[in-house]
C-alpha positions in Angstrom: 0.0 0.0 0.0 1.2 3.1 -1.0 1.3 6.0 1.5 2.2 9.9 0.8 4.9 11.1 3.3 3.8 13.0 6.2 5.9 16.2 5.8 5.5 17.5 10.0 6.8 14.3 10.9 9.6 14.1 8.3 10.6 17.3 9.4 10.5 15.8 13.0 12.9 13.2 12.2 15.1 15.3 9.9 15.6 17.5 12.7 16.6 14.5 15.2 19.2 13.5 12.1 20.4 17.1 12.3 20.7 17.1 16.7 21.7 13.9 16.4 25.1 14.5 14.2 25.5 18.2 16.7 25.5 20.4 13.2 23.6 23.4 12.7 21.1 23.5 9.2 23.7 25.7 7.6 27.0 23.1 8.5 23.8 19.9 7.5 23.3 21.9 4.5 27.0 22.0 3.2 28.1 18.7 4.3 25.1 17.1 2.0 25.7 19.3 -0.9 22.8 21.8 -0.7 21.8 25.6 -0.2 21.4 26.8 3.5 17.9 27.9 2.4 17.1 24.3 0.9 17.5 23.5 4.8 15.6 26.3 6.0 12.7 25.6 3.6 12.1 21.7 4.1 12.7 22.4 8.4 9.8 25.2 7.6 7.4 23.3 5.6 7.5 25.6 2.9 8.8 23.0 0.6 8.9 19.3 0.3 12.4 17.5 0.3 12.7 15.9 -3.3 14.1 12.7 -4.3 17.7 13.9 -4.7 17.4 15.9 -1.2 16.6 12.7 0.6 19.7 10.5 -1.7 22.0 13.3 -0.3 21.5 12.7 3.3 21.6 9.0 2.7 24.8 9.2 1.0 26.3 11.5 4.1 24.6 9.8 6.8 25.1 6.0 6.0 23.3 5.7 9.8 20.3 7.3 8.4 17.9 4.5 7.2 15.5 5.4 4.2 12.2 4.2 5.4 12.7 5.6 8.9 13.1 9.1 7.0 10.6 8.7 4.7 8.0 7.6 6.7 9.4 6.8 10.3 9.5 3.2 10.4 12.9 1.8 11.7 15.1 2.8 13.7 17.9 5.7 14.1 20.7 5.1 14.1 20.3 2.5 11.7 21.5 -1.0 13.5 24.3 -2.9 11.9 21.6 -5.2 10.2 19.8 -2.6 9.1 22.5 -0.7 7.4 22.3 -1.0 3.8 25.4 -2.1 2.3 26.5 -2.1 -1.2 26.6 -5.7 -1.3 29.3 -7.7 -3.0 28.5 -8.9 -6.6 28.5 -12.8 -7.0 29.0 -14.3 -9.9 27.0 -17.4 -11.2 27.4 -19.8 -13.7 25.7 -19.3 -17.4 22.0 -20.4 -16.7 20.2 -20.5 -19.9 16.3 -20.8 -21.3 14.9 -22.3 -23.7 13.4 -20.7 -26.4 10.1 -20.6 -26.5 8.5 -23.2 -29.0 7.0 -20.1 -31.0 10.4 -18.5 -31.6 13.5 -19.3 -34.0 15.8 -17.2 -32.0 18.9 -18.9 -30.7 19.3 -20.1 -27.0 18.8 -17.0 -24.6 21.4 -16.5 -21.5 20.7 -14.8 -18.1 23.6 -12.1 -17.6 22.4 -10.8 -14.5 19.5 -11.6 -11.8 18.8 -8.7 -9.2 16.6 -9.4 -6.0 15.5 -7.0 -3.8 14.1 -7.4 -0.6 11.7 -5.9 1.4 13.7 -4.3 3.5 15.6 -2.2 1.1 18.7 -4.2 0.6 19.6 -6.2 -2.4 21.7 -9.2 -4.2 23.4 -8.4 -7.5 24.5 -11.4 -9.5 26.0 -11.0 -12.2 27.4 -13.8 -15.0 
């Protein structure tokens, strides 16, 4: 089910992310790559944060776990298990499929399979 972000509450926690780490909005706002009044806005509620706002604190604040920012479930600090981690890529041997009985084309090989989980990590397998 898909639910809109509540905005006071991200707010809420993006304010604990900012206490948390002891920086002001203005040092928050430079160590994620943004304008001091990007900061000011979102903590204000005059604007939403967008997509790449939320990707920058993630990439600054590995403890910071998405769904607790987005929509407060979680924890913070992210646990060790929580922690998304680019995960190591495995390789597999060729798998292959059949064609399907309708088709002349020659035999078809998986390069790559990707699963994701359902709690935001993921395996990356590649051939």
């Amino acid at each position: 089910m898909f639910t809109m972000i509540n905005n006071e509450e991200f707010i809420i926690r993006l304010q604990k992310v900012i206490d948390f780490y002891g920086e002001s909005a203005s040092s928050f706002a430079e160590k994620i790559g943004v304008q001091r009044s990007s900061i000011s806005h979102i903590l204000s509620g005059r604007n939403k944060p967008s997509l790449d706002f939320v990707l920058k604190v993630l990439h600054s604040y590995p403890e910071v776990e998405l769904y607790w920012l987005m929509n407060g479930k979680g924890e913070f600090p992210a646990t060790e298990k929580q922690k998304i981690v680019q995960p190591e890529i495995k390789t597999i041997e060729t798998i292959t499929q059949s064609p399907s009985p309708t088709s002349n084309s020659s035999e078809k090989k998986i390069n790559r399979i990707v699963i994701f989980y359902d709690d935001g990590t993921f395996e990356d397998f590649v051939k």
